[in-house]
FIMAR-374742 format. One record per atom (N, C-alpha, C, O): residue number from 1; x, z, y; atom name. Coordinates in nm, 4 decimals. Layout:
<atoms>
ATOM num        X        Z        Y atomo
ATOM NUM        X        Z        Y    CA
...
</atoms>
This chain:
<atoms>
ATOM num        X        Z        Y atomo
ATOM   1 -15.5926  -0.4667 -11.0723     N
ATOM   1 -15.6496  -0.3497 -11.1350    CA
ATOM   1 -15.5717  -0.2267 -11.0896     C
ATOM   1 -15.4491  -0.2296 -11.0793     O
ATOM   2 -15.6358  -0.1319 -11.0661     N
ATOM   2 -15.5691  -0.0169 -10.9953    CA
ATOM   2 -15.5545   0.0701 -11.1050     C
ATOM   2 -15.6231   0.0526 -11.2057     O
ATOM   3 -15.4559   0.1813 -11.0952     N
ATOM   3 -15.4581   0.2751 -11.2064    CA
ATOM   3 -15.4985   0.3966 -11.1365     C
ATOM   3 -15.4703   0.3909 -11.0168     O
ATOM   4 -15.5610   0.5152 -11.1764     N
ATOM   4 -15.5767   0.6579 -11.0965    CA
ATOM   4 -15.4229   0.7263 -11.1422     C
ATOM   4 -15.3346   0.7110 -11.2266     O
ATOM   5 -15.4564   0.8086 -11.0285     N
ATOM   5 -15.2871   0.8630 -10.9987    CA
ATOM   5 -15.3434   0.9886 -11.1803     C
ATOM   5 -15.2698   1.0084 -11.2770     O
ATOM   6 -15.4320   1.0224 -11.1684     N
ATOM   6 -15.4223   1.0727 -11.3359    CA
ATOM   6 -15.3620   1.0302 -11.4490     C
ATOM   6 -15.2900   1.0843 -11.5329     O
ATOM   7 -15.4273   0.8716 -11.4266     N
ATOM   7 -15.4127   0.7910 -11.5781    CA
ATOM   7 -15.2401   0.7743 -11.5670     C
ATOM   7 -15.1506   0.7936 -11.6494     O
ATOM   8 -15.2401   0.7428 -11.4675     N
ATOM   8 -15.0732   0.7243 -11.4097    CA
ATOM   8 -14.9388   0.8585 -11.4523     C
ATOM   8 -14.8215   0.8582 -11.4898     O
ATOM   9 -15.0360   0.9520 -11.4210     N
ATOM   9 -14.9388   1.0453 -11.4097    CA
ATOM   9 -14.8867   1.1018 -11.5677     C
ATOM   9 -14.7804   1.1556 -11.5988     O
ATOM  10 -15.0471   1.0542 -11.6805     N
ATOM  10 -15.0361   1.0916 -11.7693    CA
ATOM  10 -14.9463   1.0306 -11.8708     C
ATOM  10 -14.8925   1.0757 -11.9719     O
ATOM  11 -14.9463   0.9012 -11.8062     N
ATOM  11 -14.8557   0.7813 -11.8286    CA
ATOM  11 -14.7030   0.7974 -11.8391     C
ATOM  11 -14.6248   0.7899 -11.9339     O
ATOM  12 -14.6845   0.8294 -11.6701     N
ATOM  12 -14.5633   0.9003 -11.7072    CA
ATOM  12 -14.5304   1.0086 -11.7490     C
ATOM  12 -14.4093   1.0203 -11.7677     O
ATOM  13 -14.5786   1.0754 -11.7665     N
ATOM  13 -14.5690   1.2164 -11.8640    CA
ATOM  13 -14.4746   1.1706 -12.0322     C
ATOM  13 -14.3799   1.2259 -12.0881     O
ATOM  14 -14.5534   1.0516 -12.0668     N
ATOM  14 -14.5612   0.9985 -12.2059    CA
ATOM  14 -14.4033   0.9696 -12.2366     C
ATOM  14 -14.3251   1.0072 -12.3240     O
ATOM  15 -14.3922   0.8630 -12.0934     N
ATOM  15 -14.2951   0.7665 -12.0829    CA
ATOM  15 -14.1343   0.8989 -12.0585     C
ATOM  15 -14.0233   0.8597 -12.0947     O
ATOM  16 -14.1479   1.0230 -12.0057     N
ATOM  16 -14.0524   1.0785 -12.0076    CA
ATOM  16 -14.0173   1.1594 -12.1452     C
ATOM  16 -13.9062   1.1952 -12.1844     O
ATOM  17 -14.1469   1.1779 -12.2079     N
ATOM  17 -14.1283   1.3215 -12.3725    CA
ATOM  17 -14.0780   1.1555 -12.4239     C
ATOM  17 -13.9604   1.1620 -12.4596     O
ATOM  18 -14.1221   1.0413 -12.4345     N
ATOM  18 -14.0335   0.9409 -12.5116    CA
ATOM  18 -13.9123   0.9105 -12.4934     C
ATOM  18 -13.8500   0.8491 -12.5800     O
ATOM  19 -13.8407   0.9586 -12.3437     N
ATOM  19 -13.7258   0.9401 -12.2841    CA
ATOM  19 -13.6536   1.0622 -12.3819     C
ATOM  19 -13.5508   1.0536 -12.4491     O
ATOM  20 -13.7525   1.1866 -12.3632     N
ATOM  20 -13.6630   1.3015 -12.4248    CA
ATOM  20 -13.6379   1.2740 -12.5502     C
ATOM  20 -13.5297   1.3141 -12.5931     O
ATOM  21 -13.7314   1.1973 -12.6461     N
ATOM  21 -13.6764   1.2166 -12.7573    CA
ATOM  21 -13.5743   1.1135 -12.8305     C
ATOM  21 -13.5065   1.1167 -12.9332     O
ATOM  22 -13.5985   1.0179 -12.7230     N
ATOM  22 -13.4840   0.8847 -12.7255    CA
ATOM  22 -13.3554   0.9504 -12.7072     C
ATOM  22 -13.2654   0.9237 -12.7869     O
ATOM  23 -13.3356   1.0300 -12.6158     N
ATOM  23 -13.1902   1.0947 -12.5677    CA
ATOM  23 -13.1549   1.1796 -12.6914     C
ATOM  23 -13.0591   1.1609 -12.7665     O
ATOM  24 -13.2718   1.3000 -12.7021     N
ATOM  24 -13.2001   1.3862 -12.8004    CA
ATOM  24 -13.1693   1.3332 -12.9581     C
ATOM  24 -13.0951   1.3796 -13.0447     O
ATOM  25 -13.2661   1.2062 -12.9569     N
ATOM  25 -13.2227   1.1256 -13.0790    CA
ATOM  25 -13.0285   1.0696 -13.0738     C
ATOM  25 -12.9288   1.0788 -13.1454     O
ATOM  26 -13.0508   1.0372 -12.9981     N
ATOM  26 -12.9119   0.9693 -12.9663    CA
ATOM  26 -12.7802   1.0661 -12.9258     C
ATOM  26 -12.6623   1.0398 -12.9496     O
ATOM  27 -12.8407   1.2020 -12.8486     N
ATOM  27 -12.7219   1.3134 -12.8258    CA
ATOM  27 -12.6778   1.3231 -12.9557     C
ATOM  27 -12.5618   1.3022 -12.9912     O
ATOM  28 -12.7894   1.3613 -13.0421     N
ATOM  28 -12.7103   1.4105 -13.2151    CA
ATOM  28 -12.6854   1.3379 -13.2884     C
ATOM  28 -12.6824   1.3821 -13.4033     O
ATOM  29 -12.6481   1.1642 -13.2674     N
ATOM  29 -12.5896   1.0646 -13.3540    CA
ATOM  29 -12.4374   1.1081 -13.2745     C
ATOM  29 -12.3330   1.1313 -13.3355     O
ATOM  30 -12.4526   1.1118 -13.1398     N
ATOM  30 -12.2986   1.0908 -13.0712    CA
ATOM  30 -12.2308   1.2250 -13.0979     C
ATOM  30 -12.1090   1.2378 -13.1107     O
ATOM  31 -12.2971   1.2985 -13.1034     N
ATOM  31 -12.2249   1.4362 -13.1296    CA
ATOM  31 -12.1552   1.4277 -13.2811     C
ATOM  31 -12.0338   1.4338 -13.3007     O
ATOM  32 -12.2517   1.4132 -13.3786     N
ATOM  32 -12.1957   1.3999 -13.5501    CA
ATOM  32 -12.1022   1.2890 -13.4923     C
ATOM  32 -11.9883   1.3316 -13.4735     O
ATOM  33 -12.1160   1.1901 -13.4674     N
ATOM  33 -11.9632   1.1281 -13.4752    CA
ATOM  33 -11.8141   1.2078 -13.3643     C
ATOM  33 -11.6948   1.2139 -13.3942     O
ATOM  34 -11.8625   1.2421 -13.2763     N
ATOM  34 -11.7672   1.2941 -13.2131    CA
ATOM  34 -11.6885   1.4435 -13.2482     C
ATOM  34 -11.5771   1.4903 -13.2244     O
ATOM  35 -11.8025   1.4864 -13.3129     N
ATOM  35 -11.7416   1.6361 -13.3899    CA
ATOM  35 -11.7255   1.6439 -13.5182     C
ATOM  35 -11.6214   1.6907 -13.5643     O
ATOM  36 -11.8140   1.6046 -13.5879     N
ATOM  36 -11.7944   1.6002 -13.7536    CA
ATOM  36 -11.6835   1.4586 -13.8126     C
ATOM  36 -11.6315   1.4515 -13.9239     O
ATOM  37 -11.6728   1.3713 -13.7145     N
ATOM  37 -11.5856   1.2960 -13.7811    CA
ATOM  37 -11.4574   1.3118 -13.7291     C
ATOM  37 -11.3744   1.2314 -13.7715     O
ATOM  38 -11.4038   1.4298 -13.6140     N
ATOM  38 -11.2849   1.4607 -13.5936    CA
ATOM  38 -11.2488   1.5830 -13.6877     C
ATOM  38 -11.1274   1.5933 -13.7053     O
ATOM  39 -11.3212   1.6719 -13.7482     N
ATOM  39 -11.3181   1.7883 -13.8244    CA
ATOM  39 -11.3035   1.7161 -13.9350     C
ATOM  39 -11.2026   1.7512 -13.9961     O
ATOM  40 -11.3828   1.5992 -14.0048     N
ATOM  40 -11.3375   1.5528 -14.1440    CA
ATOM  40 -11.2138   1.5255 -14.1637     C
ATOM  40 -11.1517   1.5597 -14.2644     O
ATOM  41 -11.1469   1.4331 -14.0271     N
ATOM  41 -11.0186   1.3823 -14.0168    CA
ATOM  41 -10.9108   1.5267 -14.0077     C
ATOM  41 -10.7898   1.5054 -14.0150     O
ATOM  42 -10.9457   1.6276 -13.9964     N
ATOM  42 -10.8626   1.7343 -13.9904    CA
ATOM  42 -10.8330   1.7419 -13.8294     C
ATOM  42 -10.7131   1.7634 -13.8113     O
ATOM  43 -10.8973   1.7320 -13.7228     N
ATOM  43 -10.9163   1.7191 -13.6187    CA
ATOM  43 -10.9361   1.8436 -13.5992     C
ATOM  43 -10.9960   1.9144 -13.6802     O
ATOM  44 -10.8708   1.8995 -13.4501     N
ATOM  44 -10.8907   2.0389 -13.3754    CA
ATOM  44 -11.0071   2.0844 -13.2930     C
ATOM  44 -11.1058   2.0121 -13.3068     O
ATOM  45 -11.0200   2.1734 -13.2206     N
ATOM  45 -11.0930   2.2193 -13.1269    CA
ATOM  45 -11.0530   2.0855 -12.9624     C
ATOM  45 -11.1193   2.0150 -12.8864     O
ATOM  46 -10.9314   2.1141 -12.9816     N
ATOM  46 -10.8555   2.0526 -12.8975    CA
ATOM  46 -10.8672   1.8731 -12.8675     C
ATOM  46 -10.8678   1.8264 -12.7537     O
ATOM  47 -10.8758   1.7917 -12.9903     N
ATOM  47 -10.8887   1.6986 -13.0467    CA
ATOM  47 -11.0300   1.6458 -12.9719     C
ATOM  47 -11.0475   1.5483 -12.8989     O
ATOM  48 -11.1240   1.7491 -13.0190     N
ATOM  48 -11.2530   1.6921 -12.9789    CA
ATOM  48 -11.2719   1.7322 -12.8470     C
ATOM  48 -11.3491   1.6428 -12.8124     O
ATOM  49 -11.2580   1.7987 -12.7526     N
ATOM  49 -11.1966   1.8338 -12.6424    CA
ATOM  49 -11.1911   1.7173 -12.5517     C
ATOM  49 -11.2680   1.6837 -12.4616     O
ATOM  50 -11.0594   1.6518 -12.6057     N
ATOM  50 -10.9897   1.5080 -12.5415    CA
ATOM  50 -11.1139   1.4410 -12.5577     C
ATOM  50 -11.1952   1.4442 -12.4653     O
ATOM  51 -11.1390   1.3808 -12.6630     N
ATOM  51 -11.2007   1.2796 -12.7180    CA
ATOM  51 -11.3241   1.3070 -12.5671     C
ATOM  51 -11.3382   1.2521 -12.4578     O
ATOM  52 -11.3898   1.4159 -12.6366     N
ATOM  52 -11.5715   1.4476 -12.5130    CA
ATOM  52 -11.4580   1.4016 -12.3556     C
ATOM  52 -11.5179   1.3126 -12.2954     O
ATOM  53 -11.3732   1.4237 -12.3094     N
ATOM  53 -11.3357   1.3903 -12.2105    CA
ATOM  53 -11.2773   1.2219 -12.1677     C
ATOM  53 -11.2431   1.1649 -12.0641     O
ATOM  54 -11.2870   1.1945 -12.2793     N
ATOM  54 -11.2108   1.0066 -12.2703    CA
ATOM  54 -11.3561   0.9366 -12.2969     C
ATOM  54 -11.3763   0.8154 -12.2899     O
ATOM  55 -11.4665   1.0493 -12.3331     N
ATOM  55 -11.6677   0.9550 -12.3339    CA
ATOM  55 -11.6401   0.9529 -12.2127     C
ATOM  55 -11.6238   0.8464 -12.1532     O
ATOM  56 -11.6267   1.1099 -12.1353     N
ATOM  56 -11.7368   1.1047 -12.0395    CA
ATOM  56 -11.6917   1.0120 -11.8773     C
ATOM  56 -11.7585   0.9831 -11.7781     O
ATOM  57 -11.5234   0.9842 -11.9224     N
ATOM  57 -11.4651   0.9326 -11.7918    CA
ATOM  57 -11.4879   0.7937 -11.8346     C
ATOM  57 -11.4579   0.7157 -11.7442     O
ATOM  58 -11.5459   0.7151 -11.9794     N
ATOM  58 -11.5634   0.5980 -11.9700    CA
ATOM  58 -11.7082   0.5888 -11.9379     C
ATOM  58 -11.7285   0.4925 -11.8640     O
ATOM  59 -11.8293   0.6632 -11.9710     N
ATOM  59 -11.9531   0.6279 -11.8948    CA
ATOM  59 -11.9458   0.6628 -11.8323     C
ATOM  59 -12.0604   0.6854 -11.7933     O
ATOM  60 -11.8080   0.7377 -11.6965     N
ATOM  60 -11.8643   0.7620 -11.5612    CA
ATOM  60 -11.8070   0.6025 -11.5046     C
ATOM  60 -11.8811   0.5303 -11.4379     O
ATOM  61 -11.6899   0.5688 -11.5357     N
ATOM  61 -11.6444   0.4708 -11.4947    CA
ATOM  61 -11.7564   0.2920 -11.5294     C
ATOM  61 -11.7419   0.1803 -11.4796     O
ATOM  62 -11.8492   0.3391 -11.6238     N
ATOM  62 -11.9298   0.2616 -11.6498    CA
ATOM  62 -12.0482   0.2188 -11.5972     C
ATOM  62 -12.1127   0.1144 -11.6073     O
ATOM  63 -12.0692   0.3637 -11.5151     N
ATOM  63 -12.1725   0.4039 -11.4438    CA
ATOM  63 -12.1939   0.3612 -11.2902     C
ATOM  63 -12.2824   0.2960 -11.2349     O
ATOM  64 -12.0684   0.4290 -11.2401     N
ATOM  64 -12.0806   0.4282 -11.1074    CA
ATOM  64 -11.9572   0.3806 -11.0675     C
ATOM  64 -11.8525   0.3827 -11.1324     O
ATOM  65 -11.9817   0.3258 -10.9265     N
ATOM  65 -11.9127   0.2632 -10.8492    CA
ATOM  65 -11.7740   0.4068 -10.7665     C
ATOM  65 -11.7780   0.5246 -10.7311     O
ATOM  66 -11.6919   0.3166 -10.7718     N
ATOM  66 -11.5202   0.4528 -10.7587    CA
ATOM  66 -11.5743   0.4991 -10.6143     C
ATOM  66 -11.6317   0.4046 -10.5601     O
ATOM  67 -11.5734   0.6122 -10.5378     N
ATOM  67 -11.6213   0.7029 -10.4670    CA
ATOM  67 -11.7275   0.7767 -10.4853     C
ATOM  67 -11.7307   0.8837 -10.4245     O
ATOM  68 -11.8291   0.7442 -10.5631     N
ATOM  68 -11.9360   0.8267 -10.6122    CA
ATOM  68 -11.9330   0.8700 -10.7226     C
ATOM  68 -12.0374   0.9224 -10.7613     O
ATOM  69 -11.7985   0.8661 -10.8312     N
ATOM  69 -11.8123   0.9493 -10.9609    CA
ATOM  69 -11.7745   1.0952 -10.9367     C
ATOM  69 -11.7653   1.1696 -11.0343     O
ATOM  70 -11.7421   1.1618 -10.7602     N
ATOM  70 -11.7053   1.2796 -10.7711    CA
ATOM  70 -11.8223   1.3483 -10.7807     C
ATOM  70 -11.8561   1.4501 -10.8409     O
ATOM  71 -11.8757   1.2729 -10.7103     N
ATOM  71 -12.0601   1.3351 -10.6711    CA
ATOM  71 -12.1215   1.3643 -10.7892     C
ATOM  71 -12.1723   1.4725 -10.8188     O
ATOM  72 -12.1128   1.2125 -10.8928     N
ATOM  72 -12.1469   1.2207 -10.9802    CA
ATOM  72 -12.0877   1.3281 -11.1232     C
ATOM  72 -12.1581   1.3611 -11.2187     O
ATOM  73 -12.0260   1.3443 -11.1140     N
ATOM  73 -11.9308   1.4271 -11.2207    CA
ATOM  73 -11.9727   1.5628 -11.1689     C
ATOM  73 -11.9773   1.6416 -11.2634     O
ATOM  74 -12.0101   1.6285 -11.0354     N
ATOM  74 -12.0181   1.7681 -11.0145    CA
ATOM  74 -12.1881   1.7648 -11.1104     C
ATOM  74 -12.2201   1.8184 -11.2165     O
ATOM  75 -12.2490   1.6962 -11.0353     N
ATOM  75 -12.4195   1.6938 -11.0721    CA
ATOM  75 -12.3829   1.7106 -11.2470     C
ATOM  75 -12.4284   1.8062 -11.3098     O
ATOM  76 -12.3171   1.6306 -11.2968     N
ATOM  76 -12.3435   1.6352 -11.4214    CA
ATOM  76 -12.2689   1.7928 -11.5019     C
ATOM  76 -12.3192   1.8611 -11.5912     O
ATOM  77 -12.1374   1.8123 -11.4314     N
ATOM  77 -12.0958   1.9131 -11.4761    CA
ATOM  77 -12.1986   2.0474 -11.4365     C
ATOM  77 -12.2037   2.1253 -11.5317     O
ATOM  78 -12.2719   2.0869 -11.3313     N
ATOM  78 -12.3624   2.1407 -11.2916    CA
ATOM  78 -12.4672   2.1469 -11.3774     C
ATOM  78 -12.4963   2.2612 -11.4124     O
ATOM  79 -12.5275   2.0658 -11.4183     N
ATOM  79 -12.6824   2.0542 -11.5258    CA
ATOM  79 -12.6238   2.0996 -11.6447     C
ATOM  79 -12.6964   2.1678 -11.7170     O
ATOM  80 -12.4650   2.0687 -11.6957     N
ATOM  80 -12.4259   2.0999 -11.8639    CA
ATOM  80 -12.4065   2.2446 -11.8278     C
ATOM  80 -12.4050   2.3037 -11.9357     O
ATOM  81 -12.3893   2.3404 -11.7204     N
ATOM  81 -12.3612   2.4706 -11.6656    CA
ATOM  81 -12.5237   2.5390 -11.7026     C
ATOM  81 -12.5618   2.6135 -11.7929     O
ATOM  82 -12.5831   2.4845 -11.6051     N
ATOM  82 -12.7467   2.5053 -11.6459    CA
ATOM  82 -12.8092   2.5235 -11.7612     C
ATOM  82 -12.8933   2.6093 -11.7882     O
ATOM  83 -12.7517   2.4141 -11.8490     N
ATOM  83 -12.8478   2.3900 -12.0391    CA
ATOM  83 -12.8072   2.5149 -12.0955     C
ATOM  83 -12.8760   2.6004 -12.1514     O
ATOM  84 -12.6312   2.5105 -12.0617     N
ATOM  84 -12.5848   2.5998 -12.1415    CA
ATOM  84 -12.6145   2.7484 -12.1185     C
ATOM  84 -12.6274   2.8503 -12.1864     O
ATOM  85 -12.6175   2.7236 -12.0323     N
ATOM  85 -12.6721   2.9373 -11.9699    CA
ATOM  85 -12.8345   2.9205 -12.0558     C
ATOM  85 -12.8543   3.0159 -12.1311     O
ATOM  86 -12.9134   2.8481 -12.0547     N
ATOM  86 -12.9977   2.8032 -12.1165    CA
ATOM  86 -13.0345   2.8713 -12.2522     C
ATOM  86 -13.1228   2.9464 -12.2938     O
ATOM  87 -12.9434   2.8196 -12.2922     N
ATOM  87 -12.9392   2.7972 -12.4960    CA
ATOM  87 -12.8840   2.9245 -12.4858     C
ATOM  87 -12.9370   3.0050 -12.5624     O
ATOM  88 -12.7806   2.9761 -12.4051     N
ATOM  88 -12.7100   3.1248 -12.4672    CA
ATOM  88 -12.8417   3.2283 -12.3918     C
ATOM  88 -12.8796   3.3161 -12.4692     O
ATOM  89 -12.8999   3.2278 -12.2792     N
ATOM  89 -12.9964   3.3049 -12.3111    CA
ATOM  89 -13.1097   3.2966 -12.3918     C
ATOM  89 -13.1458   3.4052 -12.4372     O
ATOM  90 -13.1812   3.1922 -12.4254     N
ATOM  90 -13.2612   3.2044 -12.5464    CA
ATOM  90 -13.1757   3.2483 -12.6666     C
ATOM  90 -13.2463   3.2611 -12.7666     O
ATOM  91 -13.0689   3.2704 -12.6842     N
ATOM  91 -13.0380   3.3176 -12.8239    CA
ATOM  91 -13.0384   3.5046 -12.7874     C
ATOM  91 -13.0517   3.6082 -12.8526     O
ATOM  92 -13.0159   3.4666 -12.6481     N
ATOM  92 -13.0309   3.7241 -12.6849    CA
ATOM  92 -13.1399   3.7566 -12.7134     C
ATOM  92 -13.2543   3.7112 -12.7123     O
ATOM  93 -13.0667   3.8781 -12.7500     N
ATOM  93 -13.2399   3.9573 -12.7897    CA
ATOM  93 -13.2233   4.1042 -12.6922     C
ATOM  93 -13.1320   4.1834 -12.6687     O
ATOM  94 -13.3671   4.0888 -12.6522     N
ATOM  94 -13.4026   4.2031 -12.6092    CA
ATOM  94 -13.4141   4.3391 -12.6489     C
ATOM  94 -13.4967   4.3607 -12.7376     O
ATOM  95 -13.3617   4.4187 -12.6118     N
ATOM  95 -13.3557   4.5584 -12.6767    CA
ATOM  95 -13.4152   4.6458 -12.5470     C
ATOM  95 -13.4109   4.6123 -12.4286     O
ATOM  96 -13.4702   4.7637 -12.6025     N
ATOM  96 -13.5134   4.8381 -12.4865    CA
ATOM  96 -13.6407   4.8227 -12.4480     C
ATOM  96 -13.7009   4.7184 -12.4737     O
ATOM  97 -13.7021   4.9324 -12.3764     N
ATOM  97 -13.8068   4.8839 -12.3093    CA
ATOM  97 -13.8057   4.8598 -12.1175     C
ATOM  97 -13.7615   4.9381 -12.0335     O
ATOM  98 -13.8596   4.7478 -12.0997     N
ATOM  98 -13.8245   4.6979 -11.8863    CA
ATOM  98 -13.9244   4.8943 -11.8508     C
ATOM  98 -13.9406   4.9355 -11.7359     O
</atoms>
């Protein structure tokens, strides 16, 4: 049975907004534990800092094979560069008229 590259495409369309909301489900379980349960403990800026840095070198080390986590670590540090310019420009406001 063949699928049309439509039915297909619409398909995956589905299969990625379910990816998105699988992730962002799961970003904000890992975040409340990684930030709100170092702040309950009386935990620093600093604290959680380390911690986001001892995740991200164990799912890189989890991830990828040793010569490709440099590659990998720029790409990723690159896209968190991206979101974030992101989120801080949707928060300005426009003043003035263009």
């Amino acid at each position: 049975m063949k699928i049309d590259k439509k039915a297909r495409d619409k398909s995956s369309l589905r299969d990625d907004e379910t990816a998105v909301e699988l992730h962002n489900r799961l970003a904000k379980r890992i975040v409340s534990m990684i930030v709100h349960e170092q702040v309950a403990a009386g935990g620093t800026v600093s604290d959680i800092m380390f911690l986001c840095e001892s995740v991200l070198v164990g799912v890189v080390l989890g991830c990828f094979q040793l010569g490709s986590d440099e590659r990998a670590l720029d790409a990723i540090v690159s896209r968190v560069k991206e979101r974030l310019a992101k989120v801080r420009l949707e928060d300005l406001e426009i003043k003035g008229k263009a």
